[in-house]
C-alpha positions in Angstrom: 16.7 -15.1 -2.2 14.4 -16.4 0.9 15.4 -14.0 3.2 14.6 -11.0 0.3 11.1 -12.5 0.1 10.7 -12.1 3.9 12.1 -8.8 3.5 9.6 -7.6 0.7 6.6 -9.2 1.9 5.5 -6.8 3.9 6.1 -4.0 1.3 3.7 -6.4 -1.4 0.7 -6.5 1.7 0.6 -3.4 2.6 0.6 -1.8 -0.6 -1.8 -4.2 -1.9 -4.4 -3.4 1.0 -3.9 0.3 0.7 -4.6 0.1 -3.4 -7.8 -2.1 -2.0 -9.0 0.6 0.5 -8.2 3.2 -2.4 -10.9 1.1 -4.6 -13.2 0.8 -2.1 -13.1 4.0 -0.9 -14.6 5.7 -4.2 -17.9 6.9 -4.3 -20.9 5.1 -6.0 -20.7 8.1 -8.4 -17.5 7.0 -9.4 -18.3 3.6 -9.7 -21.3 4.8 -12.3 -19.0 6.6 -14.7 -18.3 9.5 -13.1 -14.7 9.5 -12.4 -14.0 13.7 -12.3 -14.2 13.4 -8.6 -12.0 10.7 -7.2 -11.6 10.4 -3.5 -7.5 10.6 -2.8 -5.5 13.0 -1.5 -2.1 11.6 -3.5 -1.8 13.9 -6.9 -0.8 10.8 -8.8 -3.1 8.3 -7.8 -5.9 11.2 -7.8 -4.9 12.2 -11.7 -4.7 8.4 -12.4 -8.3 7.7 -10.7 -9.6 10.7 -12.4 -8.9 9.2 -16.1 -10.0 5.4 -15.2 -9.5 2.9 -12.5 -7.9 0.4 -14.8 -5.3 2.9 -15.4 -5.0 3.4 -11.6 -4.8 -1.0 -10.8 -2.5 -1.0 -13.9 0.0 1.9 -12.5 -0.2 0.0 -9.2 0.8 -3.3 -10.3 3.3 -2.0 -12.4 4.7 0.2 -9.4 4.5 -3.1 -7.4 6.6 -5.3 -9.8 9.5 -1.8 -9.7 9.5 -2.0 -6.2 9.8 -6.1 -5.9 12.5 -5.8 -8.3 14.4 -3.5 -6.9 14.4 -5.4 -3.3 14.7 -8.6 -4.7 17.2 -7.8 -7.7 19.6 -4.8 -6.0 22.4 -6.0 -4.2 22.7 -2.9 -2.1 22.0 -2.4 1.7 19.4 0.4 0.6 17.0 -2.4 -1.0 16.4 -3.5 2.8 15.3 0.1 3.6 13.5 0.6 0.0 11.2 -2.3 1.2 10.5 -0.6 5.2 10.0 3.0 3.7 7.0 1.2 1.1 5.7 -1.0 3.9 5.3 1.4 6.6 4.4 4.6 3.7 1.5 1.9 2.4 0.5 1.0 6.4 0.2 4.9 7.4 -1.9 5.3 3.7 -4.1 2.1 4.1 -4.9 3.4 8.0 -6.3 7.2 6.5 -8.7 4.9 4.8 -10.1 3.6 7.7 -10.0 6.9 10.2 -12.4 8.8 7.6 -15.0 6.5 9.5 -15.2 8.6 12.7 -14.1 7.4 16.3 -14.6 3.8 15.1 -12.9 4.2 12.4 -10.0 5.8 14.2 -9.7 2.9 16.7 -9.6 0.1 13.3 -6.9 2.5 11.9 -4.8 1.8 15.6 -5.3 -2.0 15.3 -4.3 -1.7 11.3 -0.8 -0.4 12.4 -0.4 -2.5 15.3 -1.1 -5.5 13.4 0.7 -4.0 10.5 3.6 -3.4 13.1 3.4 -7.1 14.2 3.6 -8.5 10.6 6.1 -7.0 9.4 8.2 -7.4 12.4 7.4 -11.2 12.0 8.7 -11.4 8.2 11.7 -8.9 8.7 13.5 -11.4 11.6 12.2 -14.2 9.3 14.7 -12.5 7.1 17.0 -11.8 9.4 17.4 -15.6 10.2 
């Protein structure tokens, strides 16, 4: 069970920094009330934004607990690559966050996905051991 954490950490970080740069990315319009204008570019997450952002940190956490389940619980090779596909999906989402922000943002996108890169590299031989 060890070597599944070390295999879904990654997956449960990156997501949850990607949900936190969705947050923070909404206007201050939004924040007052006005939720008929999120800012995301995923259909889902927009239509869940759009109704409340309770709705949206509920549907995340539940999507988190499916996904943990399914790489800690499913004894099938797949799990392993369920758990890249979300980490690195989540890293390339959480960087598009940052690279709104003009040429500075660009270059903290960059050093997101190396360092992204680098932990997950560290947990998945952690899991490999």
């Amino acid at each position: 069970m060890t070597r599944r954490l070390w295999l879904l950490l990654p997956a449960v970080v990156l997501y949850s920094a990607d949900i936190s740069f969705t947050l923070a990315g909404q206007p201050a319009a939004y924040w007052a009330g006005d939720y008929s204008q999120p800012a995301e570019h995923n259909p889902l997450a927009h239509a869940l934004l759009a109704r409340h952002p309770a709705l949206f940190a509920g549907a995340a956490v539940a999507w988190a607990v499916a996904f943990s389940a399914i790489v800690l619980l499913w004894r099938h090779r797949a799990a392993g690559w369920v758990a890249v596909l979300i980490a690195f999906g989540h890293a390339i989402g959480g960087s598009t966050w940052l690279a709104r922000h003009g040429p500075g943002g660009w270059a903290l996108a960059v050093a997101y996905l190396v360092l992204a890169a680098g932990f997950a590299r560290a947990c998945w031989r952690r899991a490999e051991a």
